[in-house]
C-alpha positions as CSV (number, residue, x, y, z in Angstrom):
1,X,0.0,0.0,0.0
2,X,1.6,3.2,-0.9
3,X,2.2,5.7,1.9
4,X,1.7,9.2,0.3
5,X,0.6,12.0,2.3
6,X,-2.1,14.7,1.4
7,X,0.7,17.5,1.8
8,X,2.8,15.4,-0.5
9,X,0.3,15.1,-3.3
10,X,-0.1,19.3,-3.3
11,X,3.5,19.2,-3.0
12,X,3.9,17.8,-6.4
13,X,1.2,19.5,-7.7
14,X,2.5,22.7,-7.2
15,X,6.0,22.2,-9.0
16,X,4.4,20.0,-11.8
17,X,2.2,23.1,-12.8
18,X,5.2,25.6,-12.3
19,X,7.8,23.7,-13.7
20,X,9.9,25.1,-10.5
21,X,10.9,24.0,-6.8
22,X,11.4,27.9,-6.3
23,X,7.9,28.7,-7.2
24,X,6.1,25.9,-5.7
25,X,7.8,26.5,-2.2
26,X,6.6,30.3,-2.3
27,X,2.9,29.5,-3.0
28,X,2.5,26.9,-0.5
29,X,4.8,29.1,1.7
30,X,7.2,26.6,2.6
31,X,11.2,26.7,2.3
32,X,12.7,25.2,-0.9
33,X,14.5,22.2,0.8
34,X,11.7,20.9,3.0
35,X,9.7,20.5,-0.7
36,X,12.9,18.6,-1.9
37,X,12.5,16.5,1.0
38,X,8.7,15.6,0.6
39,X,8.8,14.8,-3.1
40,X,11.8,12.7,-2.3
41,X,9.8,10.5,-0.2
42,X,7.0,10.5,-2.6
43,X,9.3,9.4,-4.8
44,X,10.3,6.5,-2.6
45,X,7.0,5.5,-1.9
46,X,5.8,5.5,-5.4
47,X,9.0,3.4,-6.1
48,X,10.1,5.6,-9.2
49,X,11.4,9.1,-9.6
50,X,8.5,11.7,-10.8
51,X,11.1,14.5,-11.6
52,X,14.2,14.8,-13.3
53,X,16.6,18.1,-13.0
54,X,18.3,19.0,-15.8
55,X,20.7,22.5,-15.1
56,X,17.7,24.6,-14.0
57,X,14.5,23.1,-15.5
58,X,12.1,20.7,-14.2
59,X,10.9,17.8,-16.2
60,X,8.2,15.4,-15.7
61,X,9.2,11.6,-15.8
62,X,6.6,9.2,-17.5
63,X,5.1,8.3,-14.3
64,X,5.5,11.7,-12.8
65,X,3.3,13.1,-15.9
66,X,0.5,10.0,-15.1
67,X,0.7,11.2,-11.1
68,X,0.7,14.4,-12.0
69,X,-2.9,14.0,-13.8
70,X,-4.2,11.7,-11.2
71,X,-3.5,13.9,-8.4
72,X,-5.1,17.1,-10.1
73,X,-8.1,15.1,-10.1
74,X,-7.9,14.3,-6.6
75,X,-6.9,17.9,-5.5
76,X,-9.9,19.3,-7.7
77,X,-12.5,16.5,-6.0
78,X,-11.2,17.4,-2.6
79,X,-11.3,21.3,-2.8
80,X,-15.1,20.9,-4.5
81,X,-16.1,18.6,-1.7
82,X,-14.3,21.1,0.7
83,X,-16.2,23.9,-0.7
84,X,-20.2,22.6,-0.1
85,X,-19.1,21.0,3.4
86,X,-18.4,24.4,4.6
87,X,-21.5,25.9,2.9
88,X,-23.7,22.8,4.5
89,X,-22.2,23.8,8.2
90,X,-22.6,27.3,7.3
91,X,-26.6,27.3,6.6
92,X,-26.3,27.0,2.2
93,X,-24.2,28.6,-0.7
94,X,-24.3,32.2,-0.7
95,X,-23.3,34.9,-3.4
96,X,-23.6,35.6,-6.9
97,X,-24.4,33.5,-9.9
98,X,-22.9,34.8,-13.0
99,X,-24.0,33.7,-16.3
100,X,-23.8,34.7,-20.0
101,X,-26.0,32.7,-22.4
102,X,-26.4,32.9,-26.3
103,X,-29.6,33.6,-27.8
104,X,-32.2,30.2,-27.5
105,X,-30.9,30.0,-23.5
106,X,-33.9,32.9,-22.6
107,X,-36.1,29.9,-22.9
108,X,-35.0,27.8,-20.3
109,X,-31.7,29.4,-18.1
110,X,-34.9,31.2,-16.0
111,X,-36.8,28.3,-15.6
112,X,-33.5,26.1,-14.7
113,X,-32.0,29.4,-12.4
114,X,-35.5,29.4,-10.6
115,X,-35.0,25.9,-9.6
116,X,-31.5,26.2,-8.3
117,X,-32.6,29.1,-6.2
118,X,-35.1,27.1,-4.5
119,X,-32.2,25.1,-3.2
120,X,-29.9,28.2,-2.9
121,X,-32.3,30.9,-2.0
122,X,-29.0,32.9,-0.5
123,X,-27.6,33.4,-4.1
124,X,-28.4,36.3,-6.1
125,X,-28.5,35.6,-9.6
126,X,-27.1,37.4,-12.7
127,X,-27.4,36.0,-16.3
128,X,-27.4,38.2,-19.9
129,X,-28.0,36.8,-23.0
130,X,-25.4,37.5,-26.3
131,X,-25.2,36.5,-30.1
132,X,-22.9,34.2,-31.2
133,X,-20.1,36.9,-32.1
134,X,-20.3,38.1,-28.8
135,X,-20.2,35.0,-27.0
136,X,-17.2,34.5,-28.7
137,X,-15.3,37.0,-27.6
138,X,-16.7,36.9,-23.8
139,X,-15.3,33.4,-23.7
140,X,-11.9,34.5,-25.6
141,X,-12.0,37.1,-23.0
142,X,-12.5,35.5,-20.2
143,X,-14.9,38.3,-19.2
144,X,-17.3,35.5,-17.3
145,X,-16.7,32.6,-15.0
146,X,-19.5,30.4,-16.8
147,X,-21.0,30.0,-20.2
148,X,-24.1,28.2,-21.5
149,X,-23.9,27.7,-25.5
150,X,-25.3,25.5,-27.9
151,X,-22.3,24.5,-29.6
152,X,-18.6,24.4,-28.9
153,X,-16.0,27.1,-29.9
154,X,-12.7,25.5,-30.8
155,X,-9.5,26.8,-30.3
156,X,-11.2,29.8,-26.9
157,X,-8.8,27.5,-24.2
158,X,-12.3,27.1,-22.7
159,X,-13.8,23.6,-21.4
160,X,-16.8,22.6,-22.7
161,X,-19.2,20.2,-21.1
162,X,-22.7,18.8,-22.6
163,X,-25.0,18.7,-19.7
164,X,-28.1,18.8,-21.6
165,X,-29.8,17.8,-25.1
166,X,-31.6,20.5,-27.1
167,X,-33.7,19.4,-30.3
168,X,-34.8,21.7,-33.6
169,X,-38.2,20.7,-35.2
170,X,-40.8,22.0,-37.7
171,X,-43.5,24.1,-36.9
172,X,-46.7,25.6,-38.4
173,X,-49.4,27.5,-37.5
174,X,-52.3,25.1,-36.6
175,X,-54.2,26.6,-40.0
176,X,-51.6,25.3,-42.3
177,X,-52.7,22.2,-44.2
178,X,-49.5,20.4,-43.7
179,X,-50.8,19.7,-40.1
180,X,-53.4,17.6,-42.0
181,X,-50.2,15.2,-42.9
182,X,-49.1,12.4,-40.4
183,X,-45.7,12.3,-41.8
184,X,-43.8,14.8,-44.6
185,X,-40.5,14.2,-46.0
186,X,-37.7,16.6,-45.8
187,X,-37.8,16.9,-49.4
188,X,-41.3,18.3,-49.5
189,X,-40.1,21.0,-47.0
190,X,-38.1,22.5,-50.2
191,X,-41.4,23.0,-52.2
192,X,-42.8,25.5,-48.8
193,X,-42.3,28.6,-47.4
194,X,-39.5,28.1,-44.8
195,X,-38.5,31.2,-42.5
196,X,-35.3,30.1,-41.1
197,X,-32.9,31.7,-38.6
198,X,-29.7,33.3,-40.4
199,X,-27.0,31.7,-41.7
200,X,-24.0,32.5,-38.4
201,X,-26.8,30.6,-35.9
202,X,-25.8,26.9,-34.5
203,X,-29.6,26.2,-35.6
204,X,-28.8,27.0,-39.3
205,X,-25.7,25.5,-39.7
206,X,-27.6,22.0,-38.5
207,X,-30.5,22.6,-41.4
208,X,-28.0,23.3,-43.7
209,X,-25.9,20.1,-43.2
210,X,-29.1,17.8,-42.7
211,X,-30.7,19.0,-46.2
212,X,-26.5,18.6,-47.4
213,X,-26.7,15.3,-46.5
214,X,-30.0,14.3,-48.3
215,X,-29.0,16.3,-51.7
216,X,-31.4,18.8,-50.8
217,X,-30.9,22.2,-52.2
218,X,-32.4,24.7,-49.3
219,X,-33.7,28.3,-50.5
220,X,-35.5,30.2,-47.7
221,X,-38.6,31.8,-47.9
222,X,-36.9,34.6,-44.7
223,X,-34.3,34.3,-42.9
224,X,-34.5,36.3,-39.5
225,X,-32.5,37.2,-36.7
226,X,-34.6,36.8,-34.3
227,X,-36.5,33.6,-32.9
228,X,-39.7,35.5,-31.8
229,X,-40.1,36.7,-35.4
230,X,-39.6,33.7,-36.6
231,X,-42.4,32.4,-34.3
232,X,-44.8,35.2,-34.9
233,X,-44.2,35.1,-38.8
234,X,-45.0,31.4,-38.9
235,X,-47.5,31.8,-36.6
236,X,-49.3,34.8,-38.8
237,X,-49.0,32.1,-41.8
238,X,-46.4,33.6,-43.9
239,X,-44.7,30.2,-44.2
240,X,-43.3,27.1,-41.5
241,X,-40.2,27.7,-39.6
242,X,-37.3,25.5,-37.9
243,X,-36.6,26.6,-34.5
244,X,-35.4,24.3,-31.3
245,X,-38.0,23.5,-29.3
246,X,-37.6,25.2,-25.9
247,X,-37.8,28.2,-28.4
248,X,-41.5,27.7,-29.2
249,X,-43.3,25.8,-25.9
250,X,-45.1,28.2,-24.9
251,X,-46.6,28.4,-27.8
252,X,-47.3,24.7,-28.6
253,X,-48.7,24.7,-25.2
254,X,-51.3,27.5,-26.0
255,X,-52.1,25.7,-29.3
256,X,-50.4,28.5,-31.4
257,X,-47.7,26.8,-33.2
258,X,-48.0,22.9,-33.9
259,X,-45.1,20.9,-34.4
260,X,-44.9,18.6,-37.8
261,X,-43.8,15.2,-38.0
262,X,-41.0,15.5,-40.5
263,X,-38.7,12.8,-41.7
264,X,-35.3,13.1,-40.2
265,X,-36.7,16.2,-37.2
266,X,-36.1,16.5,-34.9
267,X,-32.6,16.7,-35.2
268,X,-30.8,16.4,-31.8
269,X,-27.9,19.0,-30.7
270,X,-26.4,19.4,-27.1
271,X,-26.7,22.3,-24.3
272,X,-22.9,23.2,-23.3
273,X,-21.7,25.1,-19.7
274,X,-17.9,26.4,-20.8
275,X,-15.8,27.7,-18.0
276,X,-11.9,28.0,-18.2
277,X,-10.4,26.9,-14.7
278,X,-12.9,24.8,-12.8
279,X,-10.3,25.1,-9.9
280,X,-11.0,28.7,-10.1
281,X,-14.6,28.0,-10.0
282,X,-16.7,30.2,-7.2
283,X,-19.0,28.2,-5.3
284,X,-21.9,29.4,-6.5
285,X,-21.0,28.5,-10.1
286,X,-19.6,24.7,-8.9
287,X,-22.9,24.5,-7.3
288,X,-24.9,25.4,-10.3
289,X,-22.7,23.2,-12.6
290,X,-23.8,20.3,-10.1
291,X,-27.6,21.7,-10.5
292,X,-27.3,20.9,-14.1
293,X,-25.8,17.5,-14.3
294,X,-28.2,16.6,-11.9
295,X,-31.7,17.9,-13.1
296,X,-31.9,17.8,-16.8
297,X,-33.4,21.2,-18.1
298,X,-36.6,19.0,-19.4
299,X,-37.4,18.0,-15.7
300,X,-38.1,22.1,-14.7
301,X,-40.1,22.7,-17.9
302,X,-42.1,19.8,-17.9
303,X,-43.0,20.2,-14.4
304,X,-44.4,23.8,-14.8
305,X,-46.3,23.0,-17.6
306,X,-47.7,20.3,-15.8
307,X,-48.7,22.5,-13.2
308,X,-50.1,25.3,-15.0
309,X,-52.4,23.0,-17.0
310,X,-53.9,21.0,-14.0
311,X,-54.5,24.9,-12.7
């Protein structure tokens, strides 16, 4: 059984990431020889060096690099289960939740916010919604702690983590005579009126490459910006319209817009939280992050329609 010490693990830590005994010794605030000594005996246990010294740099051995990956996952584990056993002995989380969201997020971030509050009611909420440009460069910029997109932005140095499924369908107002049809093929969407979301939205990037796929040449009836004019344009029956579906419930609820049964629809897509250091993470946001991988966003909506209807 190895005998490694929790000191020893941030130990090694510490000069892994910096790449320096120097550095290390002043952010635990320790002297320089007594880390020496503690990785040395880490070293022992383990039964094979972790670093080698070469003139003044630090390297990684194989099994250093491997320990080095485990123990980040430990240190990360142990800080978040640090952080909610002093907000259980201190009465609940407390502070403020910070969120930016693109676009189709005004659907559901309330809804899912409301519910997190109910278990945090100490945490004061902030959330603003963006387009895609500019949720690209508050992400680049690091100018918020945590993200919810509908697609993932390569090459930002932020994390990206699916926690819940989002799906695009066809809808129509309940006049149009395509609601007559139990099933249409995507190819008879070409010969209709489609009012689509422009061409820089995640949404319209799916359509295209689903009508790509089938050899389907798409030409739009409109294309608009915005998801409520795509709702109240279909629903005034200037044409049907493709829009994800937490964009229009409230309208399928009320009867408004109807949702057709279209080969190939609805097509499926993810929900994405991005946040750049989850060791950085405020408690609020860790907590939150937790909220979502536990209670998909389907379990808050469906419950509140539920409710309203048996009203």
């Amino acid at each position: 059984m190895l005998n490694i010490t929790f000191n020893q693990i941030r130990l090694f830590e510490a000069v892994a990431r910096h790449k320096s005994f120097t550095k290390a010794a002043k952010e635990l605030n320790i002297s320089q020889p007594a880390v020496s000594s503690q990785l040395k005996k880490l070293a022992d246990s383990i039964g094979d060096p972790l670093i080698e010294v070469v003139g003044r740099k630090v390297y990684l051995t194989e099994i250093g690099e491997t320990a080095y990956q485990q123990f980040q996952t430990l240190l990360e584990d142990f800080d978040s289960f640090s952080s909610h056993l002093r907000a259980s002995q201190s009465g609940g989380i407390e502070g403020e939740l910070e969120i930016a969201g693109v676009s189709a997020t005004k659907y559901f971030l309330p809804f899912a916010i409301a519910e997190f509050l109910k278990e945090n009611p100490k945490v004061t909420p902030k959330f603003s919604i963006h387009t895609k440009a500019e949720m690209l460069k508050i992400i680049e910029n690091k100018e918020h702690e945590l993200m919810v997109t509908g697609r993932v932005f390569a090459n930002t140095g932020a994390h990206f983590e699916a926690f819940s499924e989002q799906t695009l369908a066809v809808v129509a107002s309940p006049s149009n005579k395509l609601c007559q049809h139990s099933t249409l093929s995507l190819q008879s969407l070409t010969k209709q009126n489609l009012i689509l979301p422009t061409e820089e939205t995640s949404i319209r990037h799916s359509v295209n490459q689903l009508f790509a796929e089938e050899g389907l040449e798409l030409t739009p009836f409109l294309e608009l910006e915005s998801y409520e004019l795509i709702k109240q344009s279909v629903i005034s029956g200037l044409g049907i319209g493709i829009l994800p579906t937490d964009a229009f419930r409230l309208e399928e609820y009320t009867g408004h817009l109807v949702r057709l049964n279209v080969t190939d629809f609805p097509i499926r897509k993810h929900w994405y939280y991005a946040y750049h250091d989850k060791k950085n993470l405020s408690l609020v946001s860790q907590a939150f992050i937790e909220f979502l991988q536990r209670y998909p966003i389907e379990t808050h909506l469906k419950k509140i329609y539920a409710t309203s209807k048996s009203e």
